[in-house]
C-alpha positions in Angstrom: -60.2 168.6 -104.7 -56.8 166.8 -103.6 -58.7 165.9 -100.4 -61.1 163.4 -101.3 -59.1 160.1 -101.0 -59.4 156.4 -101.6 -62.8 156.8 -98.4 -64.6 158.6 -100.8 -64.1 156.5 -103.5 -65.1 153.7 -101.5 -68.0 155.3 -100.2 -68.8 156.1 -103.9 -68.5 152.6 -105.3 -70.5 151.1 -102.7 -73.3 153.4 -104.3 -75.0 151.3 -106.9 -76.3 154.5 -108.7 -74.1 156.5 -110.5 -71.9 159.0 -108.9 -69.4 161.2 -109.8 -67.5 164.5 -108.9 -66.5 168.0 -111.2 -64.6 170.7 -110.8 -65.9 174.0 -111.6 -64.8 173.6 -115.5 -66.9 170.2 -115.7 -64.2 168.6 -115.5 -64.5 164.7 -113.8 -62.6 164.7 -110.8 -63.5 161.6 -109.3 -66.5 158.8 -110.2 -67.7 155.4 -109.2 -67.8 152.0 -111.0 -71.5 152.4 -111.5 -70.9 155.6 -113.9 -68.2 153.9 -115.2 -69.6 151.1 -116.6 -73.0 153.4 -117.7 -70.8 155.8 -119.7 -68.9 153.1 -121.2 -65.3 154.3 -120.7 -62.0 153.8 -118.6 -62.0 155.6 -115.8 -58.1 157.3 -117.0 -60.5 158.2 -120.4 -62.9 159.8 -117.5 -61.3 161.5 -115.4 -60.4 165.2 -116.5 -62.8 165.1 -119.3 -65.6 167.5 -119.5 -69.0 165.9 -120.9 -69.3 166.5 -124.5 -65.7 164.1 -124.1 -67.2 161.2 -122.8 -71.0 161.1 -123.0 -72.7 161.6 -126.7 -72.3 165.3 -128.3 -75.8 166.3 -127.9 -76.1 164.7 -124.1 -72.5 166.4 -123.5 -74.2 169.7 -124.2 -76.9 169.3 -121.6 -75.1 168.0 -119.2 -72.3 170.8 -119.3 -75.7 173.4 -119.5 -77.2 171.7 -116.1 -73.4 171.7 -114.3 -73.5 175.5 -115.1 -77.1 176.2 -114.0 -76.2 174.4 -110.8 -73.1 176.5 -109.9 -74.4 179.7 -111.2 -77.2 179.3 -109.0 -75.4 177.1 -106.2 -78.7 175.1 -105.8 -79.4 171.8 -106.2 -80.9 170.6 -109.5 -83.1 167.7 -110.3 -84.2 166.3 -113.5 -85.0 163.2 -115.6 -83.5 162.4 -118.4 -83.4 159.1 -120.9 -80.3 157.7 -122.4 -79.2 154.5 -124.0 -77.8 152.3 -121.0 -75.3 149.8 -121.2 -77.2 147.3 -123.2 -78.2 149.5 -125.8 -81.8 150.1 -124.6 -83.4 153.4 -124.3 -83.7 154.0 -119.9 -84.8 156.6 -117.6 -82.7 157.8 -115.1 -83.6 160.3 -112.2 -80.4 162.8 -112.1 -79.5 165.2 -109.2 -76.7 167.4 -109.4 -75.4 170.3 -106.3 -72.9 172.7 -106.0 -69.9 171.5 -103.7 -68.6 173.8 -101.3 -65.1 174.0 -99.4 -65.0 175.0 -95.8 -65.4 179.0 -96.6 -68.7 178.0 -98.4 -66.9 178.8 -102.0 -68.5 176.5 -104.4 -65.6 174.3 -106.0 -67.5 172.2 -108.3 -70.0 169.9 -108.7 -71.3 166.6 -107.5 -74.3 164.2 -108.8 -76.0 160.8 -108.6 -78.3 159.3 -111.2 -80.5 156.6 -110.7 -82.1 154.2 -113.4 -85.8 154.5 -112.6 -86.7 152.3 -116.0 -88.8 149.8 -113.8 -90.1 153.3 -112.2 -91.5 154.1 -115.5 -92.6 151.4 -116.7 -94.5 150.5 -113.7 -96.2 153.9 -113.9 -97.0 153.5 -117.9 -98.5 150.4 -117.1 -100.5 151.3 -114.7 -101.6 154.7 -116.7 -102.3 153.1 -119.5 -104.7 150.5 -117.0 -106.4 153.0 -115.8 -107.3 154.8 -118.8 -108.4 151.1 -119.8 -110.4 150.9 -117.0 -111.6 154.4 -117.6 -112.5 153.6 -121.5 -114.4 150.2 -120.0 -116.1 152.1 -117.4 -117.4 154.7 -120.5 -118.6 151.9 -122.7 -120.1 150.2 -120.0 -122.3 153.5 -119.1 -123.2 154.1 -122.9 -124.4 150.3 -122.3 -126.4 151.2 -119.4 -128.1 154.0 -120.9 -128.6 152.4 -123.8 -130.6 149.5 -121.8 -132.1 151.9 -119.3 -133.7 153.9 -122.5 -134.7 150.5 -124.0 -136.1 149.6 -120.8 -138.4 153.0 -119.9 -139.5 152.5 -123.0 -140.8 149.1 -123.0 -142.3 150.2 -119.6 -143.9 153.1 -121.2 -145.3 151.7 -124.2 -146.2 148.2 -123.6 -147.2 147.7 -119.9 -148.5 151.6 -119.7 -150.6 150.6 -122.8 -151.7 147.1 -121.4 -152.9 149.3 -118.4 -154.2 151.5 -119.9 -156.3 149.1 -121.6 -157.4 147.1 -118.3 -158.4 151.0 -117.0 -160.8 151.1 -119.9 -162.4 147.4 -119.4 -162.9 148.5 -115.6 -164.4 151.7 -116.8 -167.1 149.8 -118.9 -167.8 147.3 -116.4 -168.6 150.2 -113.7 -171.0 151.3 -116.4 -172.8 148.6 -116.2 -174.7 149.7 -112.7 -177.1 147.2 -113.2 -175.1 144.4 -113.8 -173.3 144.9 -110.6 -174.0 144.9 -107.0 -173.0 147.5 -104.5 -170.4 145.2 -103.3 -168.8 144.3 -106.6 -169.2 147.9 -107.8 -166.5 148.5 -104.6 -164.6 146.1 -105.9 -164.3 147.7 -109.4 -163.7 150.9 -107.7 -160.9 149.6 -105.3 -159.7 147.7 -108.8 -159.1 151.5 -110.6 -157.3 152.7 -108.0 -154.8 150.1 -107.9 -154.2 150.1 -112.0 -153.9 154.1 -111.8 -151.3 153.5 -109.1 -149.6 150.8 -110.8 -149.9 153.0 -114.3 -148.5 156.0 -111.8 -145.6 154.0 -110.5 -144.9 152.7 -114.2 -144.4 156.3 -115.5 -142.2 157.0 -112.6 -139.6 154.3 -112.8 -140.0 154.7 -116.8 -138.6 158.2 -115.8 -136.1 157.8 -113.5 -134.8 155.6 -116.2 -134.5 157.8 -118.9 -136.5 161.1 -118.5 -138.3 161.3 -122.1 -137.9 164.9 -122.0 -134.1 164.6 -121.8 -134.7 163.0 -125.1 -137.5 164.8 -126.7 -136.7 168.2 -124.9 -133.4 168.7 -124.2 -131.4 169.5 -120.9 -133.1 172.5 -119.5 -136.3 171.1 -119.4 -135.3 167.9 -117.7 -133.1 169.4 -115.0 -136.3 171.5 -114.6 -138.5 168.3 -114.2 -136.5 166.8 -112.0 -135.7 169.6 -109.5 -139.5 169.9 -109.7 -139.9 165.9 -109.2 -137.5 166.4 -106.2 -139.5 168.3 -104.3 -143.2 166.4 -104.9 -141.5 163.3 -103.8 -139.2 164.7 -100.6 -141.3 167.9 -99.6 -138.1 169.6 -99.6 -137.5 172.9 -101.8 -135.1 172.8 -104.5 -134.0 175.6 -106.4 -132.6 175.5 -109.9 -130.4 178.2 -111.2 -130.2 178.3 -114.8 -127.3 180.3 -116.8 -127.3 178.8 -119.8 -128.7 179.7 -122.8 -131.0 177.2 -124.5 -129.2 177.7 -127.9 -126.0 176.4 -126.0 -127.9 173.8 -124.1 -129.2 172.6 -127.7 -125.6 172.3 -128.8 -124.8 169.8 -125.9 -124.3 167.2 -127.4 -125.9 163.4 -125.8 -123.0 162.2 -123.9 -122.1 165.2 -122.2 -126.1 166.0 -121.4 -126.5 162.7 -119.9 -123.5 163.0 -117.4 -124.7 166.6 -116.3 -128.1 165.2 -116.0 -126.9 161.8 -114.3 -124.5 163.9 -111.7 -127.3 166.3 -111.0 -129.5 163.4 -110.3 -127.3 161.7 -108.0 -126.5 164.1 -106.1 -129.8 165.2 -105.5 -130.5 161.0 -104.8 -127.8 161.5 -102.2 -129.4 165.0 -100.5 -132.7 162.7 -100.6 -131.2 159.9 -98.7 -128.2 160.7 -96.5 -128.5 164.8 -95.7 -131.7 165.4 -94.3 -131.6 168.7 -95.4 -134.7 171.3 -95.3 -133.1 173.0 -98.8 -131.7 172.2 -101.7 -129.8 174.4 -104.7 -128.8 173.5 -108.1 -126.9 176.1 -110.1 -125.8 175.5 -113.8 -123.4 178.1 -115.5 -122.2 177.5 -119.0 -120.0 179.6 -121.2 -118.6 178.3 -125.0 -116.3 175.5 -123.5 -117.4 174.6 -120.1 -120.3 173.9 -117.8 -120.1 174.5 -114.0 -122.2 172.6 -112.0 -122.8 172.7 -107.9 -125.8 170.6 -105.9 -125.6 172.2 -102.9 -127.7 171.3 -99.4 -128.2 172.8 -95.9 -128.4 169.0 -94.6 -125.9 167.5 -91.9 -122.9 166.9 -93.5 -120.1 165.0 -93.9 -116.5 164.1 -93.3 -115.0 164.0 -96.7 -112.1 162.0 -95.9 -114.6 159.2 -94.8 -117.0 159.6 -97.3 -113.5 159.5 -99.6 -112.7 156.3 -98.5 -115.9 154.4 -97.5 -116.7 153.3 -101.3 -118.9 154.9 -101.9 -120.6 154.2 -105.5 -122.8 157.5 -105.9 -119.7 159.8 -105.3 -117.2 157.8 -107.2 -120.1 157.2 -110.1 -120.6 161.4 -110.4 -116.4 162.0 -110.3 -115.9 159.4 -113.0 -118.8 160.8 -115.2 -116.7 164.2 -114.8 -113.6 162.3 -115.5 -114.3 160.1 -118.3 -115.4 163.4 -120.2 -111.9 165.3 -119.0 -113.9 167.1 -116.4 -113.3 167.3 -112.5 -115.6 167.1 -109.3 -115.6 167.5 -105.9 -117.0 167.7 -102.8 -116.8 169.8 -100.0 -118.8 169.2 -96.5 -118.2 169.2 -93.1 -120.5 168.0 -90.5 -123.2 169.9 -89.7 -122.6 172.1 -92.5 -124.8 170.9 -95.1 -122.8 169.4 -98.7 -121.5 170.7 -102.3 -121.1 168.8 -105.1 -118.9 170.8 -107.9 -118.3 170.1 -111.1 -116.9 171.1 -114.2 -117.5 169.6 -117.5 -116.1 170.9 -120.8 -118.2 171.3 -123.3 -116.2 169.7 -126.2 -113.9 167.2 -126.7 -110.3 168.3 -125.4 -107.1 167.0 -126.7 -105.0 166.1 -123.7 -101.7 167.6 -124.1 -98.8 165.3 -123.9 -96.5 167.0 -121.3 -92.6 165.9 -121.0 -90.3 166.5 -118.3 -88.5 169.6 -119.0 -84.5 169.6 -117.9 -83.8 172.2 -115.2 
C-alpha cells in the first residue's frame, strides 16, 4: 500500500465525492478532504482506524459488513445509504466500494467513493409525489366526469325522450284525423314521425354511450354484452365476447373498478372502430378472487407502438391511466399489418402498495 504517494492523494482530493482507501482489515490507508470533512475527523484520527472508530457504532458495523462482502467476493458493491452530513441533516449518499488488486491480481484491500445524491432524492420525491398528485387529480376528475355523464344520459333519457315521446303521440292523433288532412299534409305528418323516432333513436344512443343504464341497473356482464352487441349493429364488424367470470364475482365489483373495465373495453373497441379497419374483433374477460384480465384484440392493420407511444394519444393514455389509477397495468402490443391487443390487468380490490427500501448489498 506504500505505493500510492502524494499523486494519488492529489488525484483523490480533486474528487469532490468522498474517497478513501482500506487495507484488507478495514483499516483507512489513505482518504480525501471530501471524506474528511463528511466523517468529521483529523485525518491522523483516520487513518489506521477501522469504521466502527470513526463513523457512528451502528454505521461502523455496516460499513465493516460491506468491506467484507466486497473482498470475500472480490466484486464491486453498490448501495445507498443515509447518514447525518456535516450540517447535521439527514442525506443520501450513493456508495460504491471494489476490491483492490496488486499486480498478481491478489486483492489487498479496498477502495470506495460516495456521493451525496440528497438533491437526487429530493428531486425524485418531488416529482413522485407530483405525479401521484396528478394521478389523484386525474381520478377525481373521472369520478367527476362520470358523475356528469350519468347526470347527463339521464336528463336525455327522461326529459327530451319523454318530450318526444309526447310530440310522437300528438303526430299520431293528428294522422288519425284522415279527414282533417290532405294527402299532402298527411306526407308531411308521416315524414314528421320519422324524423322524431330518429331523433328519439339517436337520443337513446348518446344517453347510452354516456352511461349504459344497464351498467347501472344490470351490472357488468350484461353491459359488456350490450355493447359488444352494439359494436357490431353499428360497424358490421363481428365481435366476440369471452366471458370467464362468474356473475356472483361480477356482482361483487364494486362501481369504480366496473366503470374502468367497462370504459377501457369501450375505448378500445372505439379505437378498433376508427383506426384498425379490422374485419374481427375479440374481447375476452377472465377474473379469479383478486384480479381481472382483460384483452380487446383485432385483426385490423396495425400499429407501430413506439409511435402510437409517443404521438399523444388520449384513448391509449386515457385506458393505461384507468388501469393505473386503480394499481393495475396495460399495454399494447401491435405491429403493422398485424392487427392490435389491448391488455390489461385490474385488481379486483384495493391493494396496499408496499413501501420498498433500498436494501445494503
Amino acid at each position: 500500500m506504500e505505493t500510492y504517494g502524494e499523486l494519488h492523494r492529489a488525484i483523490l482530493n480533486n474528487i469532490p465525492d468522498q474517497a478513501w482507501l482500506k487495507d484488507t482489515e478495514s483499516r483507512y490507508v489513505l482518504v480525501n478532504e471530501a471524506f474528511v470533512t463528511a466523517c468529521g475527523r483529523t485525518e491522523q484520527e483516520i487513518i489506521g482506524s477501522t469504521p466502527d472508530k470513526v463513523w457512528p457504532s451502528e454505521l461502523g458495523k455496516v460499513y465493516l459488513s460491506t468491506d467484507r462482502a466486497a473482498l470475500d467476493g472480490g466484486v464491486r458493491r453498490r448501495y445507498e445509504e443515509t447518514r447525518q452530513g456535516a450540517d447535521g441533516t439527514l442525506r443520501w449518499f450513493d456508495t460504491v466500494k471494489m476490491p483492490l488488486r496488486d499486480d498478481d491480481g491478489r486483492v489487498v484491500g479496498t477502495v470506495g467513493i460516495s456521493r451525496d445524491i440528497t438533491d437526487l432524492k429530493r428531486s425524485q420525491t418531488e416529482l413522485l409525489d407530483s405525479r401521484s398528485q396528478l394521478r389523484q387529480l386525474s381520478a377525481y376528475l373521472q369520478s367527476i366526469r362520470e358523475a356528469e355523464r350519468t347526470r347527463i344520459s339521464r336528463e336525455l333519457h327522461d326529459e327530451l325522450g319523454q318530450l318526444l315521446s309526447g310530440l310522437r303521440l300528438g303526430l299520431n292523433y293528428l294522422q288519425t284525423q284522415a279527414s282533417a288532412t290532405t294527402p299532402e299534409q298527411a306526407g308531411h305528418l308521416q315524414m314528421l314521425k320519422h324524423l322524431v323516432d330518429a331523433t328519439m333513436d339517436a337520443v337513446h344512443r348518446i344517453a347510452s354511450d354516456l352511461r349504459p343504464a344497464v351498467l347501472d341497473e344490470l351490472g357488468l356482464h350484461a353491459a359488456l354484452e350490450w355493447l359488444t352487441e352494439s359494436f357490431t349493429q353499428r360497424n358490421g364488424v363481428p365481435c366476440e365476447l369471452h366471458l370467464a367470470m362468474p356473475e356472483e364475482l361480477a356482482r361483487s365489483i364494486d362501481a369504480e373498478r366496473s366503470t374502468a373495465i367497462f370504459r377501457i373495453v369501450q375505448e378500445a373497441l372505439t379505437n378498433v372502430s376508427r383506426h384498425a379497419q379490422a374485419s374481427r374483433a375479440v374481447v375476452e374477460i377472465h377474473a379469479c378472487d383478486d384480479h381481472c384480465l382483460l384483452s380487446i384484440a383485432d385483426d385490423g392493420c396495425g400499429m407501430d407502438t413506439s409511435r402510437a407511444a409517443g404521438s399523444g394519444s388520449l384513448g391509449l393514455l386515457g385506458m393505461r391511466e384507468r388501469a393505473l389509477m386503480l394499481d393495475g397495468q396495460l399495454s399494447v402490443e401491435s405491429r403493422p399489418g398485424h392487427g392490435t391487443r389491448v391488455a390489461a390487468r385490474i385488481p379486483l380490490h384495493h391493494t396496499a402498495v408496499a413501501a420498498t427500501a433500498g436494501a445494503r448489498q
